[in-house]
N, C-alpha and C positions, 0 to 999 in steps of 0.2 A: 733103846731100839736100834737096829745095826740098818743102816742105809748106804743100799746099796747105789751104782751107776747106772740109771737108767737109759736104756737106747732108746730113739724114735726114731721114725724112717724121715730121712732127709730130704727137703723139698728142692726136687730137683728143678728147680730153675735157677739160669746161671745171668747173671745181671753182662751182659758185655760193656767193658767201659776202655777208656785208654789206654790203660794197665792189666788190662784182661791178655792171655795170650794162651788160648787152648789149643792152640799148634806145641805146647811143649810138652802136654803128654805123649805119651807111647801110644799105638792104634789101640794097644788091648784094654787101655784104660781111657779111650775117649770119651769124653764128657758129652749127653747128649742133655742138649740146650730148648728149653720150651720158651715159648714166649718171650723171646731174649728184649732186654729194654736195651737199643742200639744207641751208640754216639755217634757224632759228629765225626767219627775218625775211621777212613776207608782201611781194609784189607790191606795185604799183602800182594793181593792182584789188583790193589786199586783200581776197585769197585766202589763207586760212588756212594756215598750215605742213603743221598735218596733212593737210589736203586734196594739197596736193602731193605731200605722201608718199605718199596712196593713189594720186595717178594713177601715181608711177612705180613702185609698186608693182606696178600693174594695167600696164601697158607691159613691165614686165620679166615678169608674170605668176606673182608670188609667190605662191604659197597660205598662208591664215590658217591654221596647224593649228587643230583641233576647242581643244587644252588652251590653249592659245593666245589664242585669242579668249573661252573659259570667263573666261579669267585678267583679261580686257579687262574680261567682263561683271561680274566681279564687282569690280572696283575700281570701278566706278562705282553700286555698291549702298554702298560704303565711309563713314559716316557719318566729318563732320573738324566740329571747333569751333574754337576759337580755340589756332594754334599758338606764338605770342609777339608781344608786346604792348612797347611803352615809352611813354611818358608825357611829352606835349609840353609843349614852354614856355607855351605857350597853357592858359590857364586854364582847368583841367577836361576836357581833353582829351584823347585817346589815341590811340594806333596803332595798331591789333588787324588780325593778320596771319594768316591761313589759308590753307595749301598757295600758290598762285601767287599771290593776293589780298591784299586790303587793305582797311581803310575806316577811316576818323577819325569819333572819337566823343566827345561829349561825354559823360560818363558820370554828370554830376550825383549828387556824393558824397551817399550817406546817404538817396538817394530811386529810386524806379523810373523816374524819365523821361527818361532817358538819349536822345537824341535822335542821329542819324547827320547830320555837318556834310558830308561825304564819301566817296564809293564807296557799294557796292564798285567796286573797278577794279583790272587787273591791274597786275602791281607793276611792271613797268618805264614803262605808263603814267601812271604817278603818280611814279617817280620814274627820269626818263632817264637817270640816271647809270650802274642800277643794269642793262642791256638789256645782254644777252649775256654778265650773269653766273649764276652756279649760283643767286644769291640771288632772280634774278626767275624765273627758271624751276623750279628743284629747290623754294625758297620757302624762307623766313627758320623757323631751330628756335629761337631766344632773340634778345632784343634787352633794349640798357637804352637810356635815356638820359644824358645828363651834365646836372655839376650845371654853374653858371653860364651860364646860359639864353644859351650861343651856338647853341642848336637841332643841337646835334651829338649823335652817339648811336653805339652798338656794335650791327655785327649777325651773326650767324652762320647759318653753314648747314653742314650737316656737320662736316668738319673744316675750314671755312677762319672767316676773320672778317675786318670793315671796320668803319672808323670814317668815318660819313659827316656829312657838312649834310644833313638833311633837307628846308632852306626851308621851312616851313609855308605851306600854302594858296600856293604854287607849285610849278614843277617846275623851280626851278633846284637844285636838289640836287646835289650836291657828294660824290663820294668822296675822302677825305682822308688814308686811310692803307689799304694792302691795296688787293685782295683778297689774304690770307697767311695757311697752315696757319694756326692757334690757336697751339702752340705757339712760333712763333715768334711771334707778335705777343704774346703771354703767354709767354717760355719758361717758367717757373717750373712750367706744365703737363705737361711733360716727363716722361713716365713714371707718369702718371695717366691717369684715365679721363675729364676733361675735355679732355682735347687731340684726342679725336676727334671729339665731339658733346657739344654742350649742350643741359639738357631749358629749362629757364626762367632770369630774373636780373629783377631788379629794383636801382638803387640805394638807396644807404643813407641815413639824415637827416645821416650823419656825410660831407663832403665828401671830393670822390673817391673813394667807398669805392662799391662794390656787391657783392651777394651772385650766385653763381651755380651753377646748381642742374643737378645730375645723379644720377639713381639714387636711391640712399637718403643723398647726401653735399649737402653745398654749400660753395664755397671763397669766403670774403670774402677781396678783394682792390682794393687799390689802385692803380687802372687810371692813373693817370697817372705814377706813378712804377713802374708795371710790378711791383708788391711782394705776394708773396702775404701776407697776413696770418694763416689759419689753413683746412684743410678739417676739419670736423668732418659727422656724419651729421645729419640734419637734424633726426632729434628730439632730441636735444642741446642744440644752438642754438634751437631755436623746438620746446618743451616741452609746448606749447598744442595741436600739428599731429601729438603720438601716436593713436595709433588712430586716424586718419583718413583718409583717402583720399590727402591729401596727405603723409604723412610718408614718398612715395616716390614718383620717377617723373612729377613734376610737369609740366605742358602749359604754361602758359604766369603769365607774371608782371607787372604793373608798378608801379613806386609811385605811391600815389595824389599829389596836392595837396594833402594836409592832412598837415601834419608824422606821422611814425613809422605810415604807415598804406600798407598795399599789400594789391592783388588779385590772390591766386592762382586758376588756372585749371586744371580736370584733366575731360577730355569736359566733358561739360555741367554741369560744377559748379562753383561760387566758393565762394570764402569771403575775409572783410577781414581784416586781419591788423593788430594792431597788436604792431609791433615794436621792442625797445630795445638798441639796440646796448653792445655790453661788458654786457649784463645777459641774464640767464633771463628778466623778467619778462613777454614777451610774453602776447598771450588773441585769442582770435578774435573779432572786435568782432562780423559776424555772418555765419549760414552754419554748415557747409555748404547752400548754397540751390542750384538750377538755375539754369541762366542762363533760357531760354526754356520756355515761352513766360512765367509769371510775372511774372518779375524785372527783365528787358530786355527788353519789350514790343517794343520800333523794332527788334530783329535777328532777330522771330518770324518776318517773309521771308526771312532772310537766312541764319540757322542751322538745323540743320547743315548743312555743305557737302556736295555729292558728288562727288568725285574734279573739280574746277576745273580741273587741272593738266591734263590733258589735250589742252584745247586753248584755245589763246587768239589776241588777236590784240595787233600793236601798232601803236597810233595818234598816238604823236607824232613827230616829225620826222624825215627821214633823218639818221642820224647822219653826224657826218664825219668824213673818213679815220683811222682808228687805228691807227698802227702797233705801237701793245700791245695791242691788240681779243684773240690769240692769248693773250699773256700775264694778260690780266684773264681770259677764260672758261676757264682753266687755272687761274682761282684762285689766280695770284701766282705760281704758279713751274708751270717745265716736266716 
């Protein structure tokens, strides 16, 4: 029996994604678009995402419910400080990351005048590698840095993590390993309560070693040989951070530049830490103090955030073709 090519009529909706680009037909062959499922990635007249959203919102004519919109209104009364932090190669320097944001600071140890080198700006425009993953949009919960100043660093969000180049004071940034649940870039998390979310991390003065913090625990581990070394609660280990705000549930972390010295973060509060590995001996050098308006004068504009996530925009380059674009905003696996 002779089988022939059968035609159907083609279902004309057209998926808009990153690599979508229907500005390259001719008028006469314009594609006409129903129900487009939109990205995260504005126009050409950079036109905001969410703004797209509401027009086909208002096109399809979806009603806000009343609880709905309540829910809208009040995320954006939501007070955010600083969610995780790591500590650049750069002399004095740091990362501090909240909700979708960023900015690099010099934080000049041991004084108030802590001064902002960059941002704020959102995270995939500072760093392009990271555009169209959970980590620019959802935003970074803990990061560290590594030691041997090749400007590489961990970062997490939920349950996934990467190890990226940051490039300092550029944007060629580099993702180097991941994006990948935690557990498997750490299995050793495996049946813990760090393989889902991390609260904070900072490294250790001991190489390759960082601490990283969840709940009322923290697991020091040896991130290049993938080695857990010990999860202990945290007043345990740092005996200095009982009764305090911190000996549970901590925001954000990094080490300073001055050997066995780090800034822990929980809302608007620090404290310095100095810490001694394989020993109790740790103390809180000083703090608990506020961050603003006091302490860090330069982020009295800047802190606290209100709900940033929202809505942003991105302004650096078209990316090009990616045929894991699906598998990276999936977080490394399907």
């Amino acid at each position: 029996m002779l089988r022939f090519t059968r035609w159907t009529r083609a279902n004309n909706i057209s998926h808009i994604n990153r690599n979508s680009n229907p500005q390259s037909h001719h008028q006469q062959r314009e594609i006409r678009i129903q129900r487009p499922a939109v990205s995260y990635y504005p126009d050409n007249n950079n036109n905001r995402w969410s703004k797209m959203l509401e027009r086909q919102r208002a096109k399809r004519k979806v009603p806000v419910s009343k609880a709905e919109q309540d829910r809208m209104d009040e995320m954006l009364t939501i007070e955010s400080y600083i969610d995780s932090a790591f500590r650049s190669t750069r002399t004095n320097e740091v990362y501090l990351f909240f909700q979708n944001e960023y900015l690099v600071l010099n934080y000049t140890p041991g004084t108030t005048n802590a001064r902002v080198v960059d941002g704020p700006l959102n995270i995939p425009n500072g760093f392009h590698s990271l555009f169209g993953t959970k980590f620019a949009y959802h935003g970074i919960d803990a990061a560290f840095g590594c030691h041997g100043g090749h400007d590489e660093a961990f970062i997490f969000s939920g349950d996934t993590c990467a190890k990226i180049n940051y490039a300092p004071g550029t944007t060629n940034d580099k993702i180097l390993e991941g994006p990948e649940l935690i557990d498997k870039m750490f299995p050793f998390f495996k049946g813990t309560q760090f393989k889902s979310m991390v609260d904070a991390a900072f490294e250790s003065s001991v190489p390759n070693q960082v601490y990283i913090f969840k709940g009322g625990e923290y697991a020091l581990v040896d991130y290049i040989q993938r080695k857990l070394i010990d999860i202990r609660p945290i007043v345990d280990g740092f005996n200095c951070l009982q009764n305090t705000i911190f000996d549970s549930d901590i925001g954000a972390a990094f080490a300073s530049h001055n050997s066995q010295e780090a800034y822990l973060f929980k809302g608007n509060s620090y404290v310095i830490l100095h810490f001694t590995p394989g020993q109790t001996k740790d103390y809180i050098i000083s703090g608990p103090k506020e961050i603003v308006p006091k302490n860090w004068p330069s982020l009295v504009n800047i802190l606290p955030r209100y709900n940033a996530g929202i809505e942003m925009e991105y302004t650096g380059p078209l990316p090009d073709f990616d045929p894991n674009f699906v598998y990276r905003v999936c977080g490394g696996y399907y």
